[in-house]
MITORTOR-179448 format. One record per atom (N, C-alpha, C, O): x, y, z; residue in one letter. Coordinates in steps of 0.1 Angstrom, whole numbers, plus 2048, in hexadecimal, padded with zeros to 3 digits. Layout:
N
XYZa
...
END
This chain:
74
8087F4800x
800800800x
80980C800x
81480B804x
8058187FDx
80C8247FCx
80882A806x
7FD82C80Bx
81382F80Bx
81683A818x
81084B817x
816856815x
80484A817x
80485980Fx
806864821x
7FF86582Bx
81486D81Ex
816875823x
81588081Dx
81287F811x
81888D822x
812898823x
81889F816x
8118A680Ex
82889B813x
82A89D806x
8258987F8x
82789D7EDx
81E88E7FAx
8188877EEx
80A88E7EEx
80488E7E3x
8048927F7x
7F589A7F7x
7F68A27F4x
7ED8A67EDx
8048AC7F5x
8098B97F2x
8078B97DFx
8038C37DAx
80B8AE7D8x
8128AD7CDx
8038AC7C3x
8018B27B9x
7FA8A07CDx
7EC8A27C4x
7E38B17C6x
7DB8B77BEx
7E78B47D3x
7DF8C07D4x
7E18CA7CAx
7D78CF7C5x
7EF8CD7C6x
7F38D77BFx
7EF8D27ACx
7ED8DB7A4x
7F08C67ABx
7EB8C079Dx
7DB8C479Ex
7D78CB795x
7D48C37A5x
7C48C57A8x
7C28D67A8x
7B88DB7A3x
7CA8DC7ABx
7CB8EB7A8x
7CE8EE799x
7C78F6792x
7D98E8795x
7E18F0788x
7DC8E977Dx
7DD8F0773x
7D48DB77Cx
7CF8D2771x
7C48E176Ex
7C78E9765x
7B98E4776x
7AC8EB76Fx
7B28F976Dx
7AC8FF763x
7BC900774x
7C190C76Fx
7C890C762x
7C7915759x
7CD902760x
7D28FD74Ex
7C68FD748x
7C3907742x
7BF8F4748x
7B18F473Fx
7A890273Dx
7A6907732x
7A5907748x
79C911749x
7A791C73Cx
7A1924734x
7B591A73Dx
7BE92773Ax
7BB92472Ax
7B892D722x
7BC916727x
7BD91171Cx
7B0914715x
7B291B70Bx
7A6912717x
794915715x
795923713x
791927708x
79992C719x
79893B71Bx
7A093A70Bx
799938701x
7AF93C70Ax
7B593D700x
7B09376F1x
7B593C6E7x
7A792D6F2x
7A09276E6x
79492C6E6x
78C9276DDx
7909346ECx
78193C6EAx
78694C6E8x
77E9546E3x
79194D6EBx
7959606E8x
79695D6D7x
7909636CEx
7A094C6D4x
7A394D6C2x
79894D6BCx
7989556B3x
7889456BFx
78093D6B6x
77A9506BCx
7729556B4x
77C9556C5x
76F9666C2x
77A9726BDx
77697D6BBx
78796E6BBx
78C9796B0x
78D9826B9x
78A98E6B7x
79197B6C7x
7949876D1x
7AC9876CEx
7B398E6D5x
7B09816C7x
7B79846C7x
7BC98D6B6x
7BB9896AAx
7BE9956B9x
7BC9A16B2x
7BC99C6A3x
7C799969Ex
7B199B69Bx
7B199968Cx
7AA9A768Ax
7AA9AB67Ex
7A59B0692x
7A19BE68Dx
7AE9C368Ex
7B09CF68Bx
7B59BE692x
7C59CA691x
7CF9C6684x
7DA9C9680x
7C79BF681x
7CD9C2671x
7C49C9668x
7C79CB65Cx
7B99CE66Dx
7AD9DA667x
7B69E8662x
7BB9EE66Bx
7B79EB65Ax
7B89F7656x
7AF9FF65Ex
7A79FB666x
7B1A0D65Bx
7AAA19664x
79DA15661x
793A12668x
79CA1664Fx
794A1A647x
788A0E647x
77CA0E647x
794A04648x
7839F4648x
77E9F8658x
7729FA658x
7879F9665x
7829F8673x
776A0666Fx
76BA03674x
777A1066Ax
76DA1B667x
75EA1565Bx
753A1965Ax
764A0F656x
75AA0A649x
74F9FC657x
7439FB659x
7579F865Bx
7509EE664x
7469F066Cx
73C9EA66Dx
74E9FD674x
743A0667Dx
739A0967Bx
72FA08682x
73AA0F66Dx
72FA13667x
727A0A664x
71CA0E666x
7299FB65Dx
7209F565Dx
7199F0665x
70E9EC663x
71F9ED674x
7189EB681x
7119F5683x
70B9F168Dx
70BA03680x
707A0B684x
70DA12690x
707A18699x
71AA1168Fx
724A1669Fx
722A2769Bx
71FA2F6A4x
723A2A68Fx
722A3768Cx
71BA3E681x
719A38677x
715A4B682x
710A4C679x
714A5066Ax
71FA52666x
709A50663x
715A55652x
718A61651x
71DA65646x
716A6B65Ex
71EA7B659x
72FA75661x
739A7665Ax
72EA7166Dx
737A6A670x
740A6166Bx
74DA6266Bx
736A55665x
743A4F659x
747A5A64Fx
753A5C64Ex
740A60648x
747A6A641x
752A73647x
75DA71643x
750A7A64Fx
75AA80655x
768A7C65Bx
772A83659x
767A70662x
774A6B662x
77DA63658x
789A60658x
772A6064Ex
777A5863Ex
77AA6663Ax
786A6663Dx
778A6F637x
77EA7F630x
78FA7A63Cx
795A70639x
792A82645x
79BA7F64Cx
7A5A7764Cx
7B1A7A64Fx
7A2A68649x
7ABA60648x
7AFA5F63Bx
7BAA5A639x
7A6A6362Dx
7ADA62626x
7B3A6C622x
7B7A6A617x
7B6A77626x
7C1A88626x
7CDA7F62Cx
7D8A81626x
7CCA76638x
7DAA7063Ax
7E3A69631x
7EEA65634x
END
């Protein structure tokens, strides 16, 4: 039979902690790629992240106009 002393409880305990902190980390990091939380709008140009807005209704069309005038003088 196995002797379980306090170092060997020590060793599962800390596996019983760090197994679901790996998973949970790992789940988190495969749900930021599959929702495009890691930045695929940062390869947007000004002009598409402005063209976008607009079609979400984020802003209105005197607004898209006005900052499309602006970015394209740059």
């Amino acid at each position: 039979m196995h002797d379980w002393n306090w170092h060997n409880w020590g060793s599962v305990m800390m596996w019983l902690i760090w197994i679901p902190i790996i998973i949970i980390a790992a789940w988190y990091l495969l749900w930021l790629s599959n929702n495009k939380g890691f930045s695929e709008q940062g390869n947007e140009s000004p002009l598409e992240v402005l063209k976008r807005r607009y079609a979400n209704g984020e802003i209105s069309t005197q607004e898209y106009e006005r900052r499309k005038k602006i970015l394209e003088e740059e």
